[in-house]
N, C-alpha and C positions, 0 to 999 in steps of 0.2 A: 353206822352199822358196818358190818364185815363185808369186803368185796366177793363174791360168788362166780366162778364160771357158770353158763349157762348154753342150753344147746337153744334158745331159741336168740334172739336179738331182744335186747332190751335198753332200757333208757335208762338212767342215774343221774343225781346226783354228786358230781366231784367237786372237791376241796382242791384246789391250784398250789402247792408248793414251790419257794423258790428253788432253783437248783444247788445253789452253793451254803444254805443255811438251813432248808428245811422248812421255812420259816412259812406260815398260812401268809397267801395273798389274794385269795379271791376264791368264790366258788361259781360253779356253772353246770348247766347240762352237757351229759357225753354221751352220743350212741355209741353203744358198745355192741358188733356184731355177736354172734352166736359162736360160739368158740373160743372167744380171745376175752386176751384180760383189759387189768384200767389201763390208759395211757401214761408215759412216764410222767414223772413227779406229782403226782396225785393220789387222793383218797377218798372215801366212802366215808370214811367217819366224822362226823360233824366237830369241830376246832370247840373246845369251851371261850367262856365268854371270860376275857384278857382285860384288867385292870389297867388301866394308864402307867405308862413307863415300863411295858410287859410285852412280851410276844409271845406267840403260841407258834412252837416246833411241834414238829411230829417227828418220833422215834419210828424208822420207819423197821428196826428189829423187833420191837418191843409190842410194835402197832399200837402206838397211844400218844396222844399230845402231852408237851409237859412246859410250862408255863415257867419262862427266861427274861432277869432282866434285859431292858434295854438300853444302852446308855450312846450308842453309836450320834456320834458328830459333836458330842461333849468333850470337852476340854478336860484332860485332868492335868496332874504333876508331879515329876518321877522323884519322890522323897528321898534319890539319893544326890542328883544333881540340881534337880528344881528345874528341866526339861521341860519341855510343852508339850505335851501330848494329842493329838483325837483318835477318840475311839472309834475301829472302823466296825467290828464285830458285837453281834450280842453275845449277854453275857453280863457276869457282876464286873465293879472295875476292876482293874489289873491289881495284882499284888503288887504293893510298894508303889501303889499313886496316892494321890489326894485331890481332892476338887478345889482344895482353897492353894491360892497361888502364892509365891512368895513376894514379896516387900522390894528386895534387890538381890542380887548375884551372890551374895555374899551368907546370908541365910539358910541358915541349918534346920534340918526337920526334929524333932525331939520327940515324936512317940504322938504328939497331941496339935502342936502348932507347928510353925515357920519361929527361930528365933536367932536374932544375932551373933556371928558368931567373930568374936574381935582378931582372930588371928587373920581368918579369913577374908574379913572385912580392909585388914590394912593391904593384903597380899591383891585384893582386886582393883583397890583404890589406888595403889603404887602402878599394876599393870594401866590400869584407865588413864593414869597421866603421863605415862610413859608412850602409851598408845596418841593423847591429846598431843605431846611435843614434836613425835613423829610426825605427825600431820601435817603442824603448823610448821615444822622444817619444812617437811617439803612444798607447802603452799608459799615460802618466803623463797625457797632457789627457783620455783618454775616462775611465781613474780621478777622475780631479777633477773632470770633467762629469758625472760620477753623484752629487756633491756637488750637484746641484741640486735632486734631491728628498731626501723624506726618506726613514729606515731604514724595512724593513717596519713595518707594513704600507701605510706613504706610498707606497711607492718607483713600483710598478706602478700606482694613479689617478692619481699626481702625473703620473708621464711621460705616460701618454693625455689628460688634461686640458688639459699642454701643447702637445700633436700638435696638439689641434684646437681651442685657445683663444689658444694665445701668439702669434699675427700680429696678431691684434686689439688689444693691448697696448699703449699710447704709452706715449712717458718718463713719468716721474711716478706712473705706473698700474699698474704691473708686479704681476704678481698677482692684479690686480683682476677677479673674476668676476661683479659684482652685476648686471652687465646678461646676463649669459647663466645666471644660477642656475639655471632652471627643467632648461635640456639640460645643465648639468652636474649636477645631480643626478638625471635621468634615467640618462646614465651611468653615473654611480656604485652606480643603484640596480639596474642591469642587468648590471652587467658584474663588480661589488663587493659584492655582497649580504651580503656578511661584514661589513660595515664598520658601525659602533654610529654612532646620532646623531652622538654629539662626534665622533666621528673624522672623518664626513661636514662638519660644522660647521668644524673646523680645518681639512680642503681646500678650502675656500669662502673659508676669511678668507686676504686676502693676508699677513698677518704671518707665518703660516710660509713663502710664497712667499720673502717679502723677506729671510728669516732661510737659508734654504737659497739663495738669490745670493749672501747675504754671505758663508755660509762657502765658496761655491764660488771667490767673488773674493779671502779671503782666502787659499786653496789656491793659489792664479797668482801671488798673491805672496811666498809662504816658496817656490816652486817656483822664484823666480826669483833672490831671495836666497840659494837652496842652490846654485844654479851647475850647476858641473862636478863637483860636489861627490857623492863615493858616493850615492844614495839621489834623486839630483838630477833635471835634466831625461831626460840619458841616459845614468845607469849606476845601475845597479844595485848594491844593498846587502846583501853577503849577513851582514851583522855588525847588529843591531838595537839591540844594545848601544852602536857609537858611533852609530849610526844617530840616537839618543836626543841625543846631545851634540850632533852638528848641527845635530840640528832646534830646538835650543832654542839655537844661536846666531842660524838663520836666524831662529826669531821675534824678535830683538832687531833684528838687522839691518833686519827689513821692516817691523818695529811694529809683529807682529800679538800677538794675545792670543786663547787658546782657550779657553776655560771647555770641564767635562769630560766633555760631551755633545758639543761638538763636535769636540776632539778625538778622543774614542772613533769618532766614524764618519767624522774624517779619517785616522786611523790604521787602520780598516777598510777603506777606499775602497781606500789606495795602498798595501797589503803584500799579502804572499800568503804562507802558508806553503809552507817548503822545508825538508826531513828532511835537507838539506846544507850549511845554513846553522849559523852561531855560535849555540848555545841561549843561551834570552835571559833574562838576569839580572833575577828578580823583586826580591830585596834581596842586603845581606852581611852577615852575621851575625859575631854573636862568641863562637864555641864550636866547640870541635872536630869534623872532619868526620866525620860518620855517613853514607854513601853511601845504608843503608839504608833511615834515613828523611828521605831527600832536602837534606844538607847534604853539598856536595860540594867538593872542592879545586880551586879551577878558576883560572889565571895567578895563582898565590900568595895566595889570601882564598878564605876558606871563604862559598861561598852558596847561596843556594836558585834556583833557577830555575824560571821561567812554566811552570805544568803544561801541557800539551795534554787541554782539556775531553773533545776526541774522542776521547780514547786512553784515559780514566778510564777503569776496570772494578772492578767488586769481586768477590771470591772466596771461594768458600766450606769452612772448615776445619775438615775433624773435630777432633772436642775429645777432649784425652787428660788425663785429671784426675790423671795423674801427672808434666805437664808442664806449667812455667807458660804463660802464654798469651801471652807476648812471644817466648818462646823457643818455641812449636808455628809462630807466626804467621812468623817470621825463618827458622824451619827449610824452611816449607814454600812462604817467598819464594823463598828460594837455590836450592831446589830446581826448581820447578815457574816463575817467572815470571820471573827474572834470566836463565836461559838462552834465552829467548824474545825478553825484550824486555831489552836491560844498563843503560838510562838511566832504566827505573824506580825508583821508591822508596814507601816504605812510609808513609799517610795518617797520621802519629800521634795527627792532631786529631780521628780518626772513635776516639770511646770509650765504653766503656759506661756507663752513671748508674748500674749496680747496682756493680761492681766495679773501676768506675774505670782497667778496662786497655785498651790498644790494642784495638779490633777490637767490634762486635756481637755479644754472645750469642745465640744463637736455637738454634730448636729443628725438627725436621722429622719431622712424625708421618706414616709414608705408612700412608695410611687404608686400601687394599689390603692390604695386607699384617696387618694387625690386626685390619679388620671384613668382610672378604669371605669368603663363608660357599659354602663349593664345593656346586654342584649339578648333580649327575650327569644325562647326558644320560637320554630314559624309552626302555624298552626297543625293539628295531627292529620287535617284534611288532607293539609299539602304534602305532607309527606308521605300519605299513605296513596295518593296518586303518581307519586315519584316511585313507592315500591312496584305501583301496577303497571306503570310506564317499562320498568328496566324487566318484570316478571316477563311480560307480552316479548320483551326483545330477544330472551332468553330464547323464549319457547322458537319462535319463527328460526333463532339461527338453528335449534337441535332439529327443527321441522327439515331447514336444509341439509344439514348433515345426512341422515337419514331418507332423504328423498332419492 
């Protein structure tokens, strides 16, 4: 019903509107004194009953509710770009959306669907690998620019030493700390406190400086002699094995030479282990393949492959003295660790000096069990004249305090 002034006070029913949409959200009792009207954003006249996916506004010119899609926190998609939209307002959806999304970036709307559109399609896939080689340039120069310090524990003073020493630096000099020793080894001694004499002594002398340039500069140049080449400036190598053959054509190619410390922490710097990559051939052996103890058939030659350090474990095997210990050790591989992990294999070089078989003998004496000597809790009698003994001594000392 219609709102009325009235000269006495009266009671109503109001319809709660939100403020910024109109939108019903609730109804309640309002006293309304004698003279005045309804309070802001409300009404008198009862909302009709709204369908699912609907809201009921009130026209508040019109004085009437009038029944509005809902679509608010839906996702739609701008049929001109294929944008993402949500809907904050009610309302139908927007002109020039769709609720069905598109396929990839590249995807044109036609009136009915999302369909391919080939000009397009080449012009996103040229920028996407253009964008891919970027990346991986620059994940190969920041890899090779950590070639300029040395491996822990260099790596963290080498870089702060540089932060706040290497502008000072002229050609010629490179490295050179003698005029500032004092604050770099203030530094070091503050910030480094782990680090021994020599260790501090070796970041002070420029010859390791000038030794981590040269392998960083050697690095820019097999980087640049590998080309386009798998493993190169911008692609990626998931194969380590020819990975291995490249690299040792680009050092021909460039003239560089790595003795085996610094290749170990160039070949550190610029891989990364990948669980999807080609596993990578330590030697090839010439004996038939034992799966189980890590000689495998792999493109027609039986070999061993680079363990993963981090994945090592050892386990431990009840001993059955009716079974030899090759055969307990292989039953309870198959068993217990092949269906876990399948590219495992069995340490044959871990063996015992007494028996000379696969595997550690040992022994497990659980001292619980042998030297723990049960003792029965003491009766509840007695202990319940221990609580009355210390309750009584309680009381006497608060008796004194208070006295």
């Amino acid at each position: 019903m219609t709102f009325k002034m009235s000269e006495t006070d009266q009671a109503v029913t109001v319809y709660n509107l939100r403020s910024d949409t109109n939108e019903f959200i609730g109804s309640g009792d309002a006293f309304i004194p004698a003279h005045t009207g309804l309070p802001a954003n409300c009404t008198t006249i009862k909302p009709p009953v709204i369908k699912a996916g609907f809201v009921a506004i009130f026209d508040s010119e019109k004085q009437r509710w009038i029944s509005r899609e809902d679509h608010r926190g839906e996702v739609v998609f701008d049929t001109e770009n294929g944008n993402e939209l949500v809907i904050t307002e009610p309302g139908a959806y927007p002109e020039g959306t769709t609720t069905l999304a598109p396929a990839n970036a590249w995807q044109k709307w036609n009136g009915k669907a999302w369909v391919d559109d080939a000009e397009a399609m080449r012009i996103a896939l040229v920028s996407e690998a253009d964008a891919e080689k970027k990346r991986l340039l620059k994940q190969a120069n920041d890899a090779i620019a950590t070639l300029r310090f040395a491996p822990k524990p260099f790596i963290a003073p080498m870089a702060q030493l540089y932060d706040a020493f290497a502008f000072q630096w002229q050609d010629g000099h490179y490295g050179d700390l003698t005029a500032v020793e004092s604050e770099a080894r203030a530094i070091l001694k503050a910030d480094f406190s782990e680090l021994k004499e020599k260790q501090i002594k070796d970041l002070l002398d420029s010859k390791l400086w000038l030794a981590q340039r040269g392998l960083m500069e050697k690095a820019r140049r097999i980087q640049a002699a590998m080309g386009m080449q798998a493993g190169g400036k911008d692609t990626v190598s998931n194969d380590f094995n020819q990975f291995q053959l490249t690299l040792k054509e680009a050092l021909k190619t460039a003239g560089v030479k790595l003795d085996a410390k610094e290749n170990k922490q160039f070949i550190d710097a610029i891989t990364r282990k990948n669980p999807d990559a080609e596993p990578v051939i330590s030697k090839v052996l010439k004996e038939a393949a034992q799966p189980l103890y890590g000689a495998f058939e792999y493109h027609g030659k039986v070999v061993e492959f680079e363990p993963d350090g981090d994945l090592r474990d050892n386990e431990n095997v009840p001993l059955n003295p009716s079974v030899s210990t090759s055969e307990l050790i292989e039953g309870y591989f198959k068993a217990e660790v092949l269906p876990h992990a399948a590219d495992a294999w069995i340490n044959a070089d871990k063996r015992d000096a007494k028996d000379g078989d696969i595997g550690i003998v040992g022994y497990e004496i659980p001292f619980n069990r042998h030297f723990y000597v049960y003792q029965p809790p003491r009766p509840l009698e007695e202990i319940d004249e221990d609580l009355d003994a210390v309750s009584a001594e309680i009381m006497k000392l608060l008796q004194e305090v208070h006295s």
